[in-house]
C-alpha positions as CSV (number, residue, x, y, z in Angstrom):
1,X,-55.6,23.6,-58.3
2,X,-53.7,20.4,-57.7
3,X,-54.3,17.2,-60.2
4,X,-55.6,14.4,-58.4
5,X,-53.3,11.8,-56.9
6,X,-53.4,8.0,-58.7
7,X,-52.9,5.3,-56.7
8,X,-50.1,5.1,-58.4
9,X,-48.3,7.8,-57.4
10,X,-49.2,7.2,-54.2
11,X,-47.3,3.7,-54.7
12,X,-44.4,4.8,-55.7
13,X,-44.0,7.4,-52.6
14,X,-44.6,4.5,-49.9
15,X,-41.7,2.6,-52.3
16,X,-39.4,6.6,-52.1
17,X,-40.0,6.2,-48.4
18,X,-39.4,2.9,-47.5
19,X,-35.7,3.5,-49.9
20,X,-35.0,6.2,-47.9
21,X,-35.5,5.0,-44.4
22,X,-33.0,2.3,-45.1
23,X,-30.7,4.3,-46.2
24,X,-30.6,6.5,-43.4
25,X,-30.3,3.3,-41.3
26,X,-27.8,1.4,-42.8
27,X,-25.3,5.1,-42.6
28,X,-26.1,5.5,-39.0
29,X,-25.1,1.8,-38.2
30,X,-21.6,2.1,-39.5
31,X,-18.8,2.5,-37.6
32,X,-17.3,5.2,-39.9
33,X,-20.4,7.2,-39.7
34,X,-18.8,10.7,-38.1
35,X,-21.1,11.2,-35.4
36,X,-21.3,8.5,-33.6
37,X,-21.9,8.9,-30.2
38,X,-21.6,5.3,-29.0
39,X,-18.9,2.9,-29.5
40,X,-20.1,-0.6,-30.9
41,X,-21.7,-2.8,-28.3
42,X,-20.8,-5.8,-30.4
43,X,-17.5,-5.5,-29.2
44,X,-18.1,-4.7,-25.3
45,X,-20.9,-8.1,-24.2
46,X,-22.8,-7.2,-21.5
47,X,-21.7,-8.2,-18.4
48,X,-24.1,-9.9,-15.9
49,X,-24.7,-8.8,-12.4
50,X,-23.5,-12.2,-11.1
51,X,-20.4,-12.5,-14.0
52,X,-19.1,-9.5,-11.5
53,X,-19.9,-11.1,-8.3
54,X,-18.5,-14.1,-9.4
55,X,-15.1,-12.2,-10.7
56,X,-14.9,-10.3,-7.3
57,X,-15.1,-13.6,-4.9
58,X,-12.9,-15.5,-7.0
59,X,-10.1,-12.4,-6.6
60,X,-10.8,-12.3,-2.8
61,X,-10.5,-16.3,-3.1
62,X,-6.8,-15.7,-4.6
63,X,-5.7,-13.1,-2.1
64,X,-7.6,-14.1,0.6
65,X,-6.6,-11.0,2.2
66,X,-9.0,-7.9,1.1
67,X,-10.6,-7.0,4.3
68,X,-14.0,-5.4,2.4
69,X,-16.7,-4.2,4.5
70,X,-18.7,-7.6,3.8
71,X,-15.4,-9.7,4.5
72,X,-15.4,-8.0,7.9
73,X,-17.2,-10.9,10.1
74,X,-17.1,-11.7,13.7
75,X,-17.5,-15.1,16.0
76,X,-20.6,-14.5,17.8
77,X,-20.8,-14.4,21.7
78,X,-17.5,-12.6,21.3
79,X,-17.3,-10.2,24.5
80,X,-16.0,-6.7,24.2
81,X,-16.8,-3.2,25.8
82,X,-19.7,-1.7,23.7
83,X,-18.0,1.2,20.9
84,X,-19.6,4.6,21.7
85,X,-20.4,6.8,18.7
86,X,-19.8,9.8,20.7
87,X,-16.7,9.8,22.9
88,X,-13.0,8.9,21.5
89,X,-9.7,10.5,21.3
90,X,-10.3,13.6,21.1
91,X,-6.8,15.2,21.4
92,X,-5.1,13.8,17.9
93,X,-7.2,13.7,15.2
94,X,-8.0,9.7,13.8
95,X,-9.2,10.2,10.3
96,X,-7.3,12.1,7.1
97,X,-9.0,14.5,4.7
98,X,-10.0,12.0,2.4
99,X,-11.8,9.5,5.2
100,X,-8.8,6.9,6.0
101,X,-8.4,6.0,9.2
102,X,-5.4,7.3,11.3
103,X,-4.8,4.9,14.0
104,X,-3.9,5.7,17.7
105,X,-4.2,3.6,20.5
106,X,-8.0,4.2,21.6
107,X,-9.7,4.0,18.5
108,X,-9.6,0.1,17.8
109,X,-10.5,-2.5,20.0
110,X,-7.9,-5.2,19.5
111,X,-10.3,-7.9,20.5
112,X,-12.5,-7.4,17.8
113,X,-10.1,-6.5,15.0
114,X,-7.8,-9.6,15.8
115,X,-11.1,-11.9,15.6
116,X,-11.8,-9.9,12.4
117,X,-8.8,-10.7,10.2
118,X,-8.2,-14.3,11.8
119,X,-11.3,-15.3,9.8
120,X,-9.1,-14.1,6.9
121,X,-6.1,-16.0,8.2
122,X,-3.8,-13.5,6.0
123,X,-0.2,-14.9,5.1
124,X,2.1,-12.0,5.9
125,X,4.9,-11.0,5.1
126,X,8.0,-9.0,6.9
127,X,10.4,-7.8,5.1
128,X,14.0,-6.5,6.4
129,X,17.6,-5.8,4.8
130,X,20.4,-6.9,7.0
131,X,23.3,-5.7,4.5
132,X,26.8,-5.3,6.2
133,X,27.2,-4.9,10.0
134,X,23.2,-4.2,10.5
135,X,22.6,-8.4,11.0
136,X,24.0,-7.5,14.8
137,X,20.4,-5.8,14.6
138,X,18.6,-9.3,14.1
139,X,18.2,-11.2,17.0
140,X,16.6,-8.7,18.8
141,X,14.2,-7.3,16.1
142,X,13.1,-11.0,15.4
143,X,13.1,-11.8,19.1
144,X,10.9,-8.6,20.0
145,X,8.7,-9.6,16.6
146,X,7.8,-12.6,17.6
147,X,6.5,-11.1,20.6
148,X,4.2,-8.0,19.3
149,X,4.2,-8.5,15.4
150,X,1.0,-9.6,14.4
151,X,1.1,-11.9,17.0
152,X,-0.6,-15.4,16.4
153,X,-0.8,-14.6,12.2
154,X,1.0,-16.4,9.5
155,X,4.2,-14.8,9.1
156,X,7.3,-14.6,7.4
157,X,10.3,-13.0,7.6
158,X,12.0,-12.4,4.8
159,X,15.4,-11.4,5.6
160,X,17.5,-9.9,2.5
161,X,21.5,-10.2,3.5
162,X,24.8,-10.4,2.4
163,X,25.7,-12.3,5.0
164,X,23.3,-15.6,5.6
165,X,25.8,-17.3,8.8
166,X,25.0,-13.7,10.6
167,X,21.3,-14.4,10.5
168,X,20.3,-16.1,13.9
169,X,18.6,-18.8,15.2
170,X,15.6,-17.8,17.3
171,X,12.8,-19.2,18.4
172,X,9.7,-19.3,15.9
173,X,5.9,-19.6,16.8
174,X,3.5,-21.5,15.0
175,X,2.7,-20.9,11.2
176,X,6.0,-18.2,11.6
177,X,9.4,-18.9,9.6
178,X,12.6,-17.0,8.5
179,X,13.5,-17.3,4.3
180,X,17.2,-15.8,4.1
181,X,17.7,-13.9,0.4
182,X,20.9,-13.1,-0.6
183,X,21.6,-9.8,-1.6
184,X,25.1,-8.0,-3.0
185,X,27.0,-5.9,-0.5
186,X,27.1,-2.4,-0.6
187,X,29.7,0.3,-0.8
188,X,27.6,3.5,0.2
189,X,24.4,3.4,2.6
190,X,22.7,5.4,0.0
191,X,23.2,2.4,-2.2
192,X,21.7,0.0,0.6
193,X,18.7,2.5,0.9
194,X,18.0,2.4,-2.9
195,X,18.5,-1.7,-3.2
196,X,15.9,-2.2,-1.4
197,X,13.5,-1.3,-3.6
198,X,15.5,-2.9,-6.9
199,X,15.6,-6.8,-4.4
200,X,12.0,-6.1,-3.1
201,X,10.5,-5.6,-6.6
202,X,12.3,-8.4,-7.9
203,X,12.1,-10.8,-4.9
204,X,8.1,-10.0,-5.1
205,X,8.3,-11.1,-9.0
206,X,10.0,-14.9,-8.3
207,X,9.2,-15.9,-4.7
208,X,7.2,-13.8,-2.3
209,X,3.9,-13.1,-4.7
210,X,2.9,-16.9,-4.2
211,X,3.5,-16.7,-0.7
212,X,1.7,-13.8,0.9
213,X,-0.8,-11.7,1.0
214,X,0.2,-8.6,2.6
215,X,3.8,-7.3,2.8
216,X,5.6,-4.6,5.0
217,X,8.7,-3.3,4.8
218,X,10.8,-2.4,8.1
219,X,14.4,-1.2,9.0
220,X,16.1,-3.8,10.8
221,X,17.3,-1.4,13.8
222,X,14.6,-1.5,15.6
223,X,12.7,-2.9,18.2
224,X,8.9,-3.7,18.6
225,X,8.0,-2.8,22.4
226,X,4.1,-3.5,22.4
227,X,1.5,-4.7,20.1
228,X,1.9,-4.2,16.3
229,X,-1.1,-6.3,15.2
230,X,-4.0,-6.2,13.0
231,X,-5.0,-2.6,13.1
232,X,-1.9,-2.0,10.8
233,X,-3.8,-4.1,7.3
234,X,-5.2,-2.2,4.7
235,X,-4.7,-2.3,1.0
236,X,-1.9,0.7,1.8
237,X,-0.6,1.5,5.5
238,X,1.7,4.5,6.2
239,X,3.4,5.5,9.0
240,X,4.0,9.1,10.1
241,X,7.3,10.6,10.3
242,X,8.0,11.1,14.3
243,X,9.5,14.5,13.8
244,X,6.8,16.2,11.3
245,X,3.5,15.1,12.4
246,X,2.3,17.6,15.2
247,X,2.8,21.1,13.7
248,X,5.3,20.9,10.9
249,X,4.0,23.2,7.5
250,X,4.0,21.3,4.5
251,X,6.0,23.8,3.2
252,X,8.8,22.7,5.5
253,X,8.1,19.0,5.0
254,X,11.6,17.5,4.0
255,X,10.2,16.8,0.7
256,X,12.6,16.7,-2.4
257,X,12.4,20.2,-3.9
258,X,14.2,20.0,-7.0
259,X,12.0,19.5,-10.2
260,X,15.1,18.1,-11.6
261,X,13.8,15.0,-9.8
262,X,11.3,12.1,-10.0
263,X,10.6,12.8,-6.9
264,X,9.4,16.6,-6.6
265,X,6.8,17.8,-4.9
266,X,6.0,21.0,-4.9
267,X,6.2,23.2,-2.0
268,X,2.3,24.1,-1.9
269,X,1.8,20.6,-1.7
270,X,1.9,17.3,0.8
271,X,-0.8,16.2,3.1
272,X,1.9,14.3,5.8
273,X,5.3,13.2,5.9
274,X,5.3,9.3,6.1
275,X,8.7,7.0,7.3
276,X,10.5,4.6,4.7
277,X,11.1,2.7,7.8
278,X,8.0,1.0,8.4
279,X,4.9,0.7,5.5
280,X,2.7,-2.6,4.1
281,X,-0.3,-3.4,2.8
282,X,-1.7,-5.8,0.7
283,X,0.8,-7.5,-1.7
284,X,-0.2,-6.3,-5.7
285,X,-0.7,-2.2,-3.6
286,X,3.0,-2.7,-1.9
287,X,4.6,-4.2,-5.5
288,X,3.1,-1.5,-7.4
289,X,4.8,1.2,-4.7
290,X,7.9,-0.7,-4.3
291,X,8.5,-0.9,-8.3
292,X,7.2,2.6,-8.7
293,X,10.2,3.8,-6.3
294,X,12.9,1.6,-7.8
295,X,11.6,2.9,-11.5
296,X,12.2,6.2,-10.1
297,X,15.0,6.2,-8.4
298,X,16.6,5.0,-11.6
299,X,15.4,7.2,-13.8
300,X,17.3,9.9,-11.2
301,X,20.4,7.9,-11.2
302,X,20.2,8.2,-15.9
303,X,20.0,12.1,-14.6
304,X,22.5,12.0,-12.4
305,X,20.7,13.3,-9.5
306,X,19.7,11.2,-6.2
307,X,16.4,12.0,-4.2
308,X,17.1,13.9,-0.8
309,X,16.4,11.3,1.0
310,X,16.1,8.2,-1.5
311,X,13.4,5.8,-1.6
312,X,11.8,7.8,1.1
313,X,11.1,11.1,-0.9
314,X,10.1,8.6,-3.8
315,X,7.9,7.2,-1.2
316,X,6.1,10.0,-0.2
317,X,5.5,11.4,-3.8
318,X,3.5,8.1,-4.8
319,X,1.6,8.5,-1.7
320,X,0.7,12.1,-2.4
321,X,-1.2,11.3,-5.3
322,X,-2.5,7.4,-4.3
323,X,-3.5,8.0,-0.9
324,X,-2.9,5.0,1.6
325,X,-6.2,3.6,2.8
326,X,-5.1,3.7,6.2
327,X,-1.9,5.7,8.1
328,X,-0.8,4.8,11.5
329,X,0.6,7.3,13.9
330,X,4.0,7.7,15.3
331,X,3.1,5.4,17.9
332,X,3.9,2.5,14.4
333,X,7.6,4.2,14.9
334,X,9.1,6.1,17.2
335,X,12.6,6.8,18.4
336,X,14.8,5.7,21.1
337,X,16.4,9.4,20.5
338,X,13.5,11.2,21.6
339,X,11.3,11.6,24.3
340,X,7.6,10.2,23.5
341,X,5.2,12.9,23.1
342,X,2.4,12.6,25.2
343,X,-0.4,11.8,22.5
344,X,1.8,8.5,21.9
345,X,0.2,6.8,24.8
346,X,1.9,3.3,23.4
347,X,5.4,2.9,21.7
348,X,4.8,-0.4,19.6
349,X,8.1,-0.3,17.7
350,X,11.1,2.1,18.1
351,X,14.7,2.9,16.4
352,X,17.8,2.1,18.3
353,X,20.4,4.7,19.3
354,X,23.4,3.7,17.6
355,X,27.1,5.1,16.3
356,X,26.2,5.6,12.3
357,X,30.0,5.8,11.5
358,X,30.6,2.4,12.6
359,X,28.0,0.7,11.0
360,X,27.7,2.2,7.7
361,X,29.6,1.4,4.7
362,X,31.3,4.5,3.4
């Protein structure tokens, strides 16, 4: 039979109880305690709904150049042909595997994109190497840019040479004007290829980060034709390669294949093959793929082995794995070597047909 309970006893278990509850809470509040399952909130404040919205707007305030869905605004009254949700080009395909937009002529209405980003008045910037006896390429690629490239934007060109009495006098629209950067000759076209990337990244750092918003890079011989405009701006554009975009395997894409290099990709691998000769997007995406290419091209050159085809295979191993938020056909480069293909129903900017052995440095 069990004795009978005193009140004190009874006492000093409420006392045992209370001893032992705070025990068991001051060991689950520690930081050393083994099994915690949450980090210490004292050391990440909560962050308000508006803190965010605040941080966001102030960013888009400092670029002024993001584009978001909610940025996207239009004049009213504007006129244009009503977009149908069911009809389109329907013999190229105009959207990647991972829901960017692949850009023909026929699936934008120029009217409405170019009202669209004037709101955003973007600074842009065009960047092209003249190294050597390529500033005979200048006139005419400034000339023909001033007609079709981004026509009626704030832009400048940012012309990297060795050579600054070569670079012509032309012309300029309003809000548009030429900076001329000085760069080192080269002895190899490999080496000219490669700079690029080393002067870009740095030319970013001191000069152009304060004065654009989005950046593309170009090769200087070439000639826009038609209408390069606002279509082209995303946070990352690329452009596909003219001769592997309609049926080429990407086991056959000219990718560098040697795991020796920074810039392998294997060959069950590759979604397209994009141009090193024309790609932009908005400033911080293009320094971060710029650098990344001049990193890795170093880091070759300590190994002594050089990518395939430079800072183009470099190129299109960082776009493999950060996809660009938008690519534009062939139609964004073609050739003056080739005959168009019929699915490029507009050649906006083309390479010239010229004698390589008397141009290049060797």
């Amino acid at each position: 039979m069990l004795r009978n309970i005193s009140k004190t006893d009874l006492a000093l278990c409420f006392v045992g109880l209370i001893v032992l509850s705070s025990a068991i809470y001051v060991i689950f509040r520690s930081d050393d305690f083994a099994f915690d399952i949450c980090p210490p909130c004292k050391e990440e404040p909560e962050v308000l709904f508006d803190e965010i919205v605040d941080t966001v707007r102030s960013s888009h305030d400092r670029t002024n150049s993001s584009g978001k869905i909610g940025d996207l605004k239009m004049d009213a009254r504007l006129q244009y042909p009503q977009p149908s949700s069911m009809k389109g080009r329907t013999d190229v395909n105009s959207v990647t595997n991972w829901n960017a937009p692949l850009v023909w002529e026929g699936t934008f209405d120029p009217v409405v994109i170019d009202n669209i980003y004037h709101k955003i008045n973007p600074r842009i910037a065009l960047v092209v190497f003249a190294v050597g006896k390529y500033t005979r390429f200048l006139k005419d690629f400034l000339e023909s840019g001033e007609k079709y490239f981004l026509y009626g934007f704030r832009v400048t060109y940012y012309v990297f040479t060795d050579n600054e009495h070569e670079v012509p006098k032309i012309v300029l629209g309003e809000g548009r004007k030429i900076t001329v950067l000085t760069v080192p000759s080269a002895k190899r076209w490999q080496d000219v290829v490669l700079g690029r990337m080393k002067w870009a990244t740095i030319a970013i750092d001191k000069q152009i980060r304060g004065e654009a918003d989005y950046l593309f890079m170009m090769d200087v011989d070439s000639v826009f034709y038609n209408r390069f405009g606002a279509e082209s701006l995303s946070p990352l554009s690329a452009v596909l390669h003219r001769l592997y975009f309609e049926y080429t395997k990407r086991e056959d894409f000219p990718y560098e294949r040697r795991p020796e290099s920074k810039a392998y990709i294997p060959p069950d691998e590759g979604d397209y093959y994009y141009t090193a000769a024309v790609w932009g997007g908005c400033l911080e995406d293009m320094y971060k793929l710029v650098r990344y290419c001049y990193e890795q091209s170093e880091e070759d050159a300590k190994n002594n082995i050089e990518a395939v085809w430079q800072e183009e295979s470099h190129l299109n191993k960082y776009l493999l794995y950060n996809k660009p938020t938008k690519v534009l056909s062939s139609e964004y480069l073609s050739s003056d070597y080739e005959k168009v293909p019929p699915m490029i129903k507009v050649v906006r900017i083309s390479q010239l047909v010229k004698d390589y052995g008397q141009i290049r440095p060797h």
